[in-house]
Backbone as CSV, one residue per row, in Angstrom:
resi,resn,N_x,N_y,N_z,CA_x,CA_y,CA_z,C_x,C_y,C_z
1,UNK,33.785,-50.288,12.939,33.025,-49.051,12.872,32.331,-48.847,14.215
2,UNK,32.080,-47.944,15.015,31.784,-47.384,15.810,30.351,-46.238,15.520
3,UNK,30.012,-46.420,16.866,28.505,-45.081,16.657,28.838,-43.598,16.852
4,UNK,28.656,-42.807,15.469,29.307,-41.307,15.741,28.718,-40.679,16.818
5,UNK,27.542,-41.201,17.521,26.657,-40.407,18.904,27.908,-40.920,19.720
6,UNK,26.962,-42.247,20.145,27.293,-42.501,21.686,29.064,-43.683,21.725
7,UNK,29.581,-44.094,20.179,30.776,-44.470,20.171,30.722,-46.016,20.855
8,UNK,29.346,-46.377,20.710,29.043,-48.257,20.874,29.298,-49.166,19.443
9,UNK,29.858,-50.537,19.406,30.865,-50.655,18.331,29.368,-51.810,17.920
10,UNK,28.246,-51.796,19.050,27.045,-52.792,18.870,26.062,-51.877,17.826
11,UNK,26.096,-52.604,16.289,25.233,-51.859,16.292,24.587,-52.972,14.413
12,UNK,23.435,-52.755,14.143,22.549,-53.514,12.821,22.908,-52.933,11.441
13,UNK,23.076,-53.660,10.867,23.105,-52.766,9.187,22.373,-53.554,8.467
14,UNK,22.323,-52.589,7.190,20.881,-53.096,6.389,20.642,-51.821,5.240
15,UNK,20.369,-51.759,4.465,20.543,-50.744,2.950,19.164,-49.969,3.446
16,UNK,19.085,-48.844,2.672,17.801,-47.803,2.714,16.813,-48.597,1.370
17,UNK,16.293,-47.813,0.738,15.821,-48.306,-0.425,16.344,-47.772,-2.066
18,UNK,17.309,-46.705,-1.909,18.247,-46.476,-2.762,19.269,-47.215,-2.853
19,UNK,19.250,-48.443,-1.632,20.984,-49.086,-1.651,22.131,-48.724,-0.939
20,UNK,21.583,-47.226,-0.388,22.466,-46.631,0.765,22.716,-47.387,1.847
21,UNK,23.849,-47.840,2.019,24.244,-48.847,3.407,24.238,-47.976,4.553
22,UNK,22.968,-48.521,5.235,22.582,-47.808,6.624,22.722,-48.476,7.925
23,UNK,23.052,-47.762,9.187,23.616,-48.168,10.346,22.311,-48.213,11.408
24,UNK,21.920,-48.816,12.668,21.762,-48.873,13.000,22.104,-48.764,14.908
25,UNK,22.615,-47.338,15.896,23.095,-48.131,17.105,22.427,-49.009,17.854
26,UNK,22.561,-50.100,18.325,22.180,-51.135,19.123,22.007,-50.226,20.973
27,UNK,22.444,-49.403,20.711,22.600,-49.019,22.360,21.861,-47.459,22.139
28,UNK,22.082,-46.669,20.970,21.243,-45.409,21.407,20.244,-44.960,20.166
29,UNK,20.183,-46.404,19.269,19.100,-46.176,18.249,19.390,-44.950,17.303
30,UNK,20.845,-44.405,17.230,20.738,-43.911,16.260,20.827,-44.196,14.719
31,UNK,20.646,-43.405,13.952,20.982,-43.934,12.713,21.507,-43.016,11.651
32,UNK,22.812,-43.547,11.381,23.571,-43.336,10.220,24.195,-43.923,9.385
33,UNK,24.914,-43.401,7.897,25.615,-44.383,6.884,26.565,-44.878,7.062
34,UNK,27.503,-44.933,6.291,28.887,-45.971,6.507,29.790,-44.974,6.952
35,UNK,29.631,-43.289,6.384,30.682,-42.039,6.654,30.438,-40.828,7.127
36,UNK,29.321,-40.432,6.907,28.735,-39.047,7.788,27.292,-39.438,8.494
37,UNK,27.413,-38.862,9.717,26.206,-39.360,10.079,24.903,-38.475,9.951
38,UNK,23.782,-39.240,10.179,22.484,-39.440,9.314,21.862,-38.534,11.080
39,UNK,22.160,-37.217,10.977,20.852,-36.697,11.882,19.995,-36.371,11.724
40,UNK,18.662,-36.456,12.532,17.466,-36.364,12.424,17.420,-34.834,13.440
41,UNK,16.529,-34.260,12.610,15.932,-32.824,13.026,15.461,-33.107,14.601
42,UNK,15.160,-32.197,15.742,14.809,-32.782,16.797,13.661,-31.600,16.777
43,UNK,12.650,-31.974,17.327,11.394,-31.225,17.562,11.707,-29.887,18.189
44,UNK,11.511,-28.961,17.671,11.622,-27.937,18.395,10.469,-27.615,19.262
45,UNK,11.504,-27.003,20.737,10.528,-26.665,21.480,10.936,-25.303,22.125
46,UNK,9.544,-24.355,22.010,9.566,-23.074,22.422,9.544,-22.371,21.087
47,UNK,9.437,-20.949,21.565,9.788,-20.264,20.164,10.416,-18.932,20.234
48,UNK,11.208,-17.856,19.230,11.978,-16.963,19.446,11.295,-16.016,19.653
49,UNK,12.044,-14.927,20.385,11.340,-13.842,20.632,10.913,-13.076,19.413
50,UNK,11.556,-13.021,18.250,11.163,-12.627,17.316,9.685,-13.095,16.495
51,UNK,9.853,-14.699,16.554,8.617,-15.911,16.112,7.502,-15.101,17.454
52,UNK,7.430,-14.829,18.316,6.469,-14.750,19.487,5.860,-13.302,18.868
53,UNK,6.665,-12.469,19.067,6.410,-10.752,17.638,5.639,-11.057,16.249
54,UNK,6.078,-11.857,15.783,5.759,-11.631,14.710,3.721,-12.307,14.486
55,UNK,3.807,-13.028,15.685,2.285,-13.869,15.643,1.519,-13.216,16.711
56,UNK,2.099,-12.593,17.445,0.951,-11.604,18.633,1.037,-10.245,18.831
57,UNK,2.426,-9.674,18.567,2.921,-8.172,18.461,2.206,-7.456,17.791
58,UNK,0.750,-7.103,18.066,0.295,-5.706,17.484,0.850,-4.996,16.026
59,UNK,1.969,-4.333,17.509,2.751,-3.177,16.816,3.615,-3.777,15.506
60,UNK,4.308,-4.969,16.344,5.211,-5.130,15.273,4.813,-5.667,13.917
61,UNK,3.766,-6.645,13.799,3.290,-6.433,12.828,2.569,-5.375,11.857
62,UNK,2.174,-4.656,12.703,1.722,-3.616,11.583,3.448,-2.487,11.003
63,UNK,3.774,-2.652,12.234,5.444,-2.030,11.132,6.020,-2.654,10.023
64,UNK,5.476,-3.945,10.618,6.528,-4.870,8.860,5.925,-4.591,8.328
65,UNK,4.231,-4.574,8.247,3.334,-4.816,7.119,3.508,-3.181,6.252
66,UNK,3.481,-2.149,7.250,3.560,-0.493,6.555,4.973,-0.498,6.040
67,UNK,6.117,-0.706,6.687,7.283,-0.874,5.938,7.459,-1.447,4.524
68,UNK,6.450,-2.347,4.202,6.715,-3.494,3.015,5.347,-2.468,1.817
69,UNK,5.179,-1.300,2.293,4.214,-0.624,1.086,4.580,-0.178,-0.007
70,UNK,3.908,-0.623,-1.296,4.717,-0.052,-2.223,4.652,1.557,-2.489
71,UNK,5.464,1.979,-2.816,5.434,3.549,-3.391,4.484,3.927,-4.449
72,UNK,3.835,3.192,-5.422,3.077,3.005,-6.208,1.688,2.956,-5.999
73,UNK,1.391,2.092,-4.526,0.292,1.862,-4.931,-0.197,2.542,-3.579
74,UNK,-2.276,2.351,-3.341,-2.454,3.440,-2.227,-3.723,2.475,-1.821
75,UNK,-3.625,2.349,-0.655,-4.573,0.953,0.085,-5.347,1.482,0.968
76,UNK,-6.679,1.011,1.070,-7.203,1.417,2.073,-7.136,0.883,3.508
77,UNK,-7.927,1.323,4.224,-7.664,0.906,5.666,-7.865,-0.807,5.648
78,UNK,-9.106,-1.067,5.300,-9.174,-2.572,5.147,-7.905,-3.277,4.419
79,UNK,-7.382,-2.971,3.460,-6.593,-3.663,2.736,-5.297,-3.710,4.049
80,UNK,-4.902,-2.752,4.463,-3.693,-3.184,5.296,-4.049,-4.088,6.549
81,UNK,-5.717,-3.642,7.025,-5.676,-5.117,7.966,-5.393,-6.168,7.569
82,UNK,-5.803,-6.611,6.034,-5.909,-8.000,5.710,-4.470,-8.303,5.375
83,UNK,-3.608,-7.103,5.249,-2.267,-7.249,4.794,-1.186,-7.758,6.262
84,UNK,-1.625,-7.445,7.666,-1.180,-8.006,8.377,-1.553,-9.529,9.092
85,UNK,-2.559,-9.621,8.289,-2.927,-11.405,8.745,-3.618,-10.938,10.072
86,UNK,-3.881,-10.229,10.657,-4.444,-10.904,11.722,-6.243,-10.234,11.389
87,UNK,-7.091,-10.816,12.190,-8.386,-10.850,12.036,-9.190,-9.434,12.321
88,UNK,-10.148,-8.932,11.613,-10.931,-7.898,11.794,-11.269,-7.675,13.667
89,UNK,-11.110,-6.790,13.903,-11.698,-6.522,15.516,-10.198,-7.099,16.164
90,UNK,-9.294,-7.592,15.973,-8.090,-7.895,16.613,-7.904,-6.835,17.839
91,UNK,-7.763,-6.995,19.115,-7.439,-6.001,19.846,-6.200,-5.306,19.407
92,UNK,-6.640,-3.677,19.559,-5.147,-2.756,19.386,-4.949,-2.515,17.714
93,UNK,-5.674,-3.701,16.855,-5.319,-3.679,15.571,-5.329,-2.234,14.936
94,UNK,-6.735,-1.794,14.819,-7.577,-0.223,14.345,-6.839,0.546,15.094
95,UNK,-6.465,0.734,16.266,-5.537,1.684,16.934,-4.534,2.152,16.596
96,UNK,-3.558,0.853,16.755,-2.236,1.077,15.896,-1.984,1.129,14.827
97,UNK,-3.099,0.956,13.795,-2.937,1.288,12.335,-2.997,2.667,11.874
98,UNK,-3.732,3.674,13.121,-4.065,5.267,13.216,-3.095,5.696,13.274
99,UNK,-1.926,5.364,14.521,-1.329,5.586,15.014,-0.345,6.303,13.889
100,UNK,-0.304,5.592,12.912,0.874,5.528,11.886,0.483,6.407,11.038
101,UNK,0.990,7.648,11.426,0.132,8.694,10.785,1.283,9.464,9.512
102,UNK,2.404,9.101,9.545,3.136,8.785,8.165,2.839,8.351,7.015
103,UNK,2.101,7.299,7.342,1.901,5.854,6.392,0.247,6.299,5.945
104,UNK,-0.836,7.940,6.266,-2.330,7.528,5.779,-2.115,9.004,5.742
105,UNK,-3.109,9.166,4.602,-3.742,10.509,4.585,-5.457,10.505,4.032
106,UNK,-6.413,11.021,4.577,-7.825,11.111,4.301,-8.126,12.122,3.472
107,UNK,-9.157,11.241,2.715,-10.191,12.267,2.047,-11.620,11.694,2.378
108,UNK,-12.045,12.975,2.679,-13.322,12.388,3.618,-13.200,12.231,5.234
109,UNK,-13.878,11.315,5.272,-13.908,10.292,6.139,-12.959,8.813,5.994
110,UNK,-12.755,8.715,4.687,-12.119,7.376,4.247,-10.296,7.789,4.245
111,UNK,-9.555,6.704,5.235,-8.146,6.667,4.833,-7.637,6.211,3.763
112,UNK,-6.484,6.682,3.700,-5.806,6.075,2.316,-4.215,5.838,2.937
113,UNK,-3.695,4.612,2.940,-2.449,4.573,3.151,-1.558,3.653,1.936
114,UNK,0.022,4.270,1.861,1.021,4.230,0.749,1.668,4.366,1.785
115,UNK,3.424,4.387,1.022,4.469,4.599,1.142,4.704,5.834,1.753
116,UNK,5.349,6.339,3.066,5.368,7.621,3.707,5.805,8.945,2.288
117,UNK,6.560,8.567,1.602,6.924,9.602,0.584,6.362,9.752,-0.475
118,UNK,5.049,9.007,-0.520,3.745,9.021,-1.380,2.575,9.777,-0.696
119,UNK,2.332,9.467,0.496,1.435,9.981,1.202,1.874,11.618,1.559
120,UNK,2.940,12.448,1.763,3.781,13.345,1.963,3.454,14.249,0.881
121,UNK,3.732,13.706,-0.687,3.752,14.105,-2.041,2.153,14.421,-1.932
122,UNK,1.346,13.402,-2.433,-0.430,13.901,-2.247,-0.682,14.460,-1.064
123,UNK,-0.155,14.516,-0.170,-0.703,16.343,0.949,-0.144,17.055,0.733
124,UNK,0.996,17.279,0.009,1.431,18.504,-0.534,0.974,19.323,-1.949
125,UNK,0.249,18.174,-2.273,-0.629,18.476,-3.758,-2.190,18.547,-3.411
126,UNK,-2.179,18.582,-2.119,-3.762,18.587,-1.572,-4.414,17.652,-1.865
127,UNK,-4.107,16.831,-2.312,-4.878,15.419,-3.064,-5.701,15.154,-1.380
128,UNK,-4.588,14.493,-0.356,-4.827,14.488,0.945,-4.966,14.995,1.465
129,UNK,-5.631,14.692,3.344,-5.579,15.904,3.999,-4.587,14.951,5.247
């Protein structure tokens, strides 16, 4: 038997604690069984451009978060901050939540945001303004 890495024929055996006959390489420390080998996850390093969006992107979070509204229900301004995870006073947060002027309609002074074809329906019934 041979090491499926590095193909060194030096290498320790010895069972897991189920009894699984486990390998040891002598030359690159890997470790696997008697027939498929046994890889270990490797630390990831860095992160995707998408992972980098989704934890600092303003914008883009507040699009997933208004995208994911139900048609049913009608939230206030606070509720969708807390709905994007990030913290009260967040720079840009209150901005770009205005911005989305699909997604809110006021009465008063106080917003109300739903589903764009909810919010559409109550300003056409004057509910909103």
């Amino acid at each position: 038997m041979t090491c499926p890495k590095c193909g060194s024929d030096a290498f320790r055996n010895g069972k897991d604690r189920n009894g699984t006959q486990k390998y040891v390489c002598k030359s690159c420390k890997f470790n696997f069984n008697g027939g498929t080998p046994e890889v270990r996850p490797t630390a990831k390093i860095g992160m995707s451009l998408n992972e980098f969006r989704e934890k600092f992107d303003v914008d883009f979070i507040v699009d997933k978060t208004l995208a994911k509204l139900d048609s049913n229900m009608i939230y206030e301004k606070n509720d969708i901050c807390k709905m994007t995870g990030l913290r009260p006073g967040y720079p840009g947060l209150t901005q770009t939540i205005e911005n989305q002027k699909q997604y809110y309609g006021k009465v008063g002074s106080t917003m109300y945001f739903s589903h764009p074809d909810t919010i559409r329906k109550l300003k056409q019934e004057a509910k909103l303004m």
